[in-house]
Backbone bond lengths (Angstrom), bond angles and torsions (degrees), N, CA, C in turn:
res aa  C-N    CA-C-N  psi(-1)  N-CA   C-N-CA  omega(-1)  CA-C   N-CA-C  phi
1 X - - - 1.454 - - 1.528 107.80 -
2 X 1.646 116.64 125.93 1.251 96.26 179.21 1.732 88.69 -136.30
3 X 1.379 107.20 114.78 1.494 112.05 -165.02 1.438 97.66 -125.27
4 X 1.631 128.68 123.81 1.138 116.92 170.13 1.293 114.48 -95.49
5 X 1.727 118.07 145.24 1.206 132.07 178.47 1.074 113.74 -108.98
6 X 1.457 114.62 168.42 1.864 133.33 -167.87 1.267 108.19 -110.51
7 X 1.276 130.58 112.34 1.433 125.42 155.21 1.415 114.03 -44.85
8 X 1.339 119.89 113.22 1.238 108.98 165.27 1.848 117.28 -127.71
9 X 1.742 117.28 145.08 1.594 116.11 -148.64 1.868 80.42 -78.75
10 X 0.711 77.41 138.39 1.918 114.26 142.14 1.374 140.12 -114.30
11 X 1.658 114.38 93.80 1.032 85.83 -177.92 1.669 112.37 82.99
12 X 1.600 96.34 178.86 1.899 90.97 147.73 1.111 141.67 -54.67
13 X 1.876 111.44 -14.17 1.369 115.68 -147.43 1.971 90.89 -116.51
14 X 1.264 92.97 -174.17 1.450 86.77 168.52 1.281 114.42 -146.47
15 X 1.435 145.88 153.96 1.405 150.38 -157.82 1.494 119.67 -161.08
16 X 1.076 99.67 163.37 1.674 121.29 177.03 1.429 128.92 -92.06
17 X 1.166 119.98 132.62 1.599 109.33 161.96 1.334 127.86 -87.84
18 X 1.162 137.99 111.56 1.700 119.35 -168.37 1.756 105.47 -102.33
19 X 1.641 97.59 142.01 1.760 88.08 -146.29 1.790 67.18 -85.66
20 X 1.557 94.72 168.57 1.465 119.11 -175.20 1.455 127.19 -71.00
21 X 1.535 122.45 23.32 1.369 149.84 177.39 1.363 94.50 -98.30
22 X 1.462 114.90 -64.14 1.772 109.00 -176.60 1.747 107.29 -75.97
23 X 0.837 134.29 -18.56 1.117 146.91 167.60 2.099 101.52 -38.41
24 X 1.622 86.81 -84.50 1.583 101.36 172.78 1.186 111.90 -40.11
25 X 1.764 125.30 -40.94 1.332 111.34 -167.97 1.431 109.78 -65.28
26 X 1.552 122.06 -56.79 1.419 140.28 163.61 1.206 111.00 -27.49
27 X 1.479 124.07 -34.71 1.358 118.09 177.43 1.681 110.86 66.56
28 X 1.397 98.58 35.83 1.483 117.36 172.81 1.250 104.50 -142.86
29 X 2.003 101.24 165.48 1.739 128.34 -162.04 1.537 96.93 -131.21
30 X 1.066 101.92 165.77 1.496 121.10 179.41 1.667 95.82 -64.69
31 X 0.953 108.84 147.56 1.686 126.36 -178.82 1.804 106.38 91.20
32 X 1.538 123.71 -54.31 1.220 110.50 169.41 0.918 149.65 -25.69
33 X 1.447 144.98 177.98 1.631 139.59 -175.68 1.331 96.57 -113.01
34 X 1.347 112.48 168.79 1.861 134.44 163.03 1.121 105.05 -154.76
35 X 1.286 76.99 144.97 1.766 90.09 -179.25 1.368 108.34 -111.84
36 X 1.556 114.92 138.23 1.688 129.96 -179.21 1.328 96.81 -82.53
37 X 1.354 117.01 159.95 1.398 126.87 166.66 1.908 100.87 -155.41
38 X 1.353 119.51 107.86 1.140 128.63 176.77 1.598 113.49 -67.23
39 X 1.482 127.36 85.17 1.646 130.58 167.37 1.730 115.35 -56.52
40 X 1.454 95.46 -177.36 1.167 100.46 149.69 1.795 129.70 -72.04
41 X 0.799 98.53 -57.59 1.412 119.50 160.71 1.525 133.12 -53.36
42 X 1.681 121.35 5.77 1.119 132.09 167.76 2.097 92.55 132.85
43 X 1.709 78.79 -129.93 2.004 85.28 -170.88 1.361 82.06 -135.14
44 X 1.902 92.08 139.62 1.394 97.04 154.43 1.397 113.16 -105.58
45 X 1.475 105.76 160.27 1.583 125.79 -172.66 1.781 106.36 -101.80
46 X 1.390 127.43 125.79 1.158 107.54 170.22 2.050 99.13 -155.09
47 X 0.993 93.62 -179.36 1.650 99.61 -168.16 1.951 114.58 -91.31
48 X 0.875 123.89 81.99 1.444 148.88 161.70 1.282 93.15 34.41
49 X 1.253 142.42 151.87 1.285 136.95 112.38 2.041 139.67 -83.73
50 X 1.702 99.16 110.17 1.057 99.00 -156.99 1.646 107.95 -44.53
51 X 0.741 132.51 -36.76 1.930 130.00 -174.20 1.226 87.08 -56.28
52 X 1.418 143.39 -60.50 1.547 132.36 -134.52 1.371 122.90 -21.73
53 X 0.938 118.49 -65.00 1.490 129.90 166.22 1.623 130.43 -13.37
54 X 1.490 77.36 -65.20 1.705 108.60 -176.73 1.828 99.38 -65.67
55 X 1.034 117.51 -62.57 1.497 120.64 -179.17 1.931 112.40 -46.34
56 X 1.257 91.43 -50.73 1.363 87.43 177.40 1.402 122.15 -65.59
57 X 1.368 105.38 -61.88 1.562 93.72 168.57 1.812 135.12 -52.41
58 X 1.303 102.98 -9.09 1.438 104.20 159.83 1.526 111.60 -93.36
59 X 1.202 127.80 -8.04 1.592 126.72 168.72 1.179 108.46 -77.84
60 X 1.423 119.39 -43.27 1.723 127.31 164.41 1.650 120.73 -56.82
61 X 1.505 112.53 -19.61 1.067 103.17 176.09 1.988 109.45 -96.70
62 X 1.163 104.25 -26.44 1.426 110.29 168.00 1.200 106.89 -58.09
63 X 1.131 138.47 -66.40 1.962 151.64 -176.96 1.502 86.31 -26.80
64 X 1.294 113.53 -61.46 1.336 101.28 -145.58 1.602 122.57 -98.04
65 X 1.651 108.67 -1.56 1.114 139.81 -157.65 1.929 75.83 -87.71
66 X 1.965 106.39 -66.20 1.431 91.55 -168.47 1.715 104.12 -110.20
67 X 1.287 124.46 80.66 1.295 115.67 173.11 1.416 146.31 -60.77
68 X 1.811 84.71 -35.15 1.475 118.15 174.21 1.633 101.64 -59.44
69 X 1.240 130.23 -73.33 1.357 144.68 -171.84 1.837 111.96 -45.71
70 X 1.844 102.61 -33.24 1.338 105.86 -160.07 2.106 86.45 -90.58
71 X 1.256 104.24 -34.95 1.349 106.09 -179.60 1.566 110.56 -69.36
72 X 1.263 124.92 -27.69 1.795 121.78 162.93 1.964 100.83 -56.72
73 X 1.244 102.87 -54.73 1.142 93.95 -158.87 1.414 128.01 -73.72
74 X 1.587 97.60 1.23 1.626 99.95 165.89 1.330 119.91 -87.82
75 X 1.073 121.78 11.47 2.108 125.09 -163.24 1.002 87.35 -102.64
């Protein structure tokens, strides 16, 4: 798909419209989240995962629970 889009301002901010083809692909609706991910190759666009949050902050609590162990295991 190679669809060009319009910056358009919001506000202070400024945004995109994504016509409702990439929409379907994303397997996302208006109101949902996405998540950016900066590549080599630019950013990818993809559709949130509702847990995210939750997972991470229990990875943050593991990190720090064993640091010592996670810091051996990087040498």
């Amino acid at each position: 798909m190679n669809t060009p889009l319009k910056i358009t301002k919001i506000g202070n901010s400024a945004g995109v419209i994504l016509p409702k083809e990439l929409l379907a692909h994303l397997q996302a609706a208006a109101g949902d989240s996405l998540s950016v991910v900066l590549t080599p190759r630019g950013i990818e666009l993809s559709a949130a995962e509702p847990d995210f949050d939750a997972q991470m902050a229990a990875a943050r609590e593991v990190m720090a629970r064993r640091k010592r162990a996670l810091r051996e295991l990087a040498k």
